[in-house]
NUFIDREN-432889 format. One record per residue (C-alpha): residue in three letters; y, z, x. Coordinates in steps of 0.1 Angstrom, whole numbers, plus 5000, padded with zeros to 4 digits. Layout:
+------+------+------+------+
: code :   c2 :   c3 :   c1 :
+------+------+------+------+
:  ALA :    Y :    Z :    X :
...
+------+------+------+------+
This chain:
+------+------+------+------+
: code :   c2 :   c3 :   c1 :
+------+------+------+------+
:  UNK : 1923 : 3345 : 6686 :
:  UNK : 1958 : 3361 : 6686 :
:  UNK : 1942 : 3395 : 6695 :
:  UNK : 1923 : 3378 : 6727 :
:  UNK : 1956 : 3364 : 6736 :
:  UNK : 1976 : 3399 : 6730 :
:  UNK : 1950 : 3412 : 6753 :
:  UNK : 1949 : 3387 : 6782 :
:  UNK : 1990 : 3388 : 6780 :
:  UNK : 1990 : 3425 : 6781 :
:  UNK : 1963 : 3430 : 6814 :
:  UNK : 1986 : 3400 : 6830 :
:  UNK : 2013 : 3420 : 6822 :
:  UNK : 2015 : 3445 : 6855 :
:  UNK : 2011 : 3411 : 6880 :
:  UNK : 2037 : 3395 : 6861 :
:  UNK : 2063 : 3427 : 6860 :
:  UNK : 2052 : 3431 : 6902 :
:  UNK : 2062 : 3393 : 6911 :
:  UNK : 2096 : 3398 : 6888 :
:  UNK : 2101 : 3431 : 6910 :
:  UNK : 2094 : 3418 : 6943 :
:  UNK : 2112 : 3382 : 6938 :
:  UNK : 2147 : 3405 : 6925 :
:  UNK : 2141 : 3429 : 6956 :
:  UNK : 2143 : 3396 : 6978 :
:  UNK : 2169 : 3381 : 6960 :
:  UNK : 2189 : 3418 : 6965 :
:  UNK : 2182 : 3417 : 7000 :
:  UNK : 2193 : 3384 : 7005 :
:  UNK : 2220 : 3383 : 6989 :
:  UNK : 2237 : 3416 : 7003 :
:  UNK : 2224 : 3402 : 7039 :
:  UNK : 2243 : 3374 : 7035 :
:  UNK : 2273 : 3391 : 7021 :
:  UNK : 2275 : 3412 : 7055 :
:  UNK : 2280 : 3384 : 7070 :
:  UNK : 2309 : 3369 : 7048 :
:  UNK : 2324 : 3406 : 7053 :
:  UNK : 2332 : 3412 : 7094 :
:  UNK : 2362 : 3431 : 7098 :
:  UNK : 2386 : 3414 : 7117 :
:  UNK : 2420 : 3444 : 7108 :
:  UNK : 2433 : 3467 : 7134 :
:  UNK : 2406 : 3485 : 7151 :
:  UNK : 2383 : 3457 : 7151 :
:  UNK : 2361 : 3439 : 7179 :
:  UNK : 2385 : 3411 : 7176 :
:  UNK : 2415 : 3429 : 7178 :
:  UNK : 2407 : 3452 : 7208 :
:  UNK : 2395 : 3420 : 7228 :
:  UNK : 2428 : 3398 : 7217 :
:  UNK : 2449 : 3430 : 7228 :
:  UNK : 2432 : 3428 : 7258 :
:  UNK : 2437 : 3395 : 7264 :
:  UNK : 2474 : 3397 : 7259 :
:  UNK : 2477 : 3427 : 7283 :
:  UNK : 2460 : 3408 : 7312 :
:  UNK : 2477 : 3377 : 7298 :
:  UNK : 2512 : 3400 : 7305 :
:  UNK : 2501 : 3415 : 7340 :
:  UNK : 2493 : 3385 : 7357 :
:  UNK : 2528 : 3371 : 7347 :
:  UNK : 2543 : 3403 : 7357 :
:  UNK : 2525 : 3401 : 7392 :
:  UNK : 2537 : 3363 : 7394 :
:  UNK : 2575 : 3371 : 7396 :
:  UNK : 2563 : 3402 : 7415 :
:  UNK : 2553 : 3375 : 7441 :
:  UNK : 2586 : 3354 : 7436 :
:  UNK : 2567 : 3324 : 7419 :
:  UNK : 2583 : 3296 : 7399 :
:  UNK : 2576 : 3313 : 7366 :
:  UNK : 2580 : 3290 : 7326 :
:  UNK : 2602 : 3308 : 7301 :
:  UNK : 2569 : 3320 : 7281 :
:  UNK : 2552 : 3336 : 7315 :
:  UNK : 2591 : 3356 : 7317 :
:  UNK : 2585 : 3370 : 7281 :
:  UNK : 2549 : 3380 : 7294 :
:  UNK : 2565 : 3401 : 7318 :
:  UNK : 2588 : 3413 : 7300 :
:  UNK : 2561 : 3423 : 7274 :
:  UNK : 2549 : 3439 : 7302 :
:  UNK : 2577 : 3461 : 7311 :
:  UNK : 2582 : 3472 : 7282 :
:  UNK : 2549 : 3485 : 7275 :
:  UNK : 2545 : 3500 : 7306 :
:  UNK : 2580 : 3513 : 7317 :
:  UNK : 2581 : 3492 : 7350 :
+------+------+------+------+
């Protein structure tokens, strides 16, 4: 009896150590998929830094075009400009 279940343990041995493989493989994948995701570099460089930089610059030239014009400009659009000028030597 202990022999028959030896045997029947043994033969269910290699769909057992497959579904432990495969179920860890899925977990691994999962796991370090969702991990990307936690991960996005946001540091100098970055997609988000390049399109706030952007931002900012057209943010700057618009302000600087505003006085250009002679328009009634607030205190933060004069910074802009002056943001501006520097950068760009105007």
């Amino acid at each position: 009896m202990k022999l028959s279940k030896f045997y029947w343990l043994w033969a269910n041995m290699r769909v057992i150590a497959i579904v432990a493989l495969i179920l860890l493989t899925l977990f691994v994948t999962i796991k370090s998929w969702c991990y990307t995701f936690e991960m996005d570099y946001t540091g100098p460089g970055s997609e988000a830094d390049s399109l706030d930089r952007a931002c900012r610059e057209r943010d700057n030239r618009e302000a600087h075009e505003k006085i250009e014009r002679g328009e009634n400009v607030s205190s933060k659009d004069q910074e802009r400009a002056n943001d501006y000028e520097r950068d760009h030597a105007v």
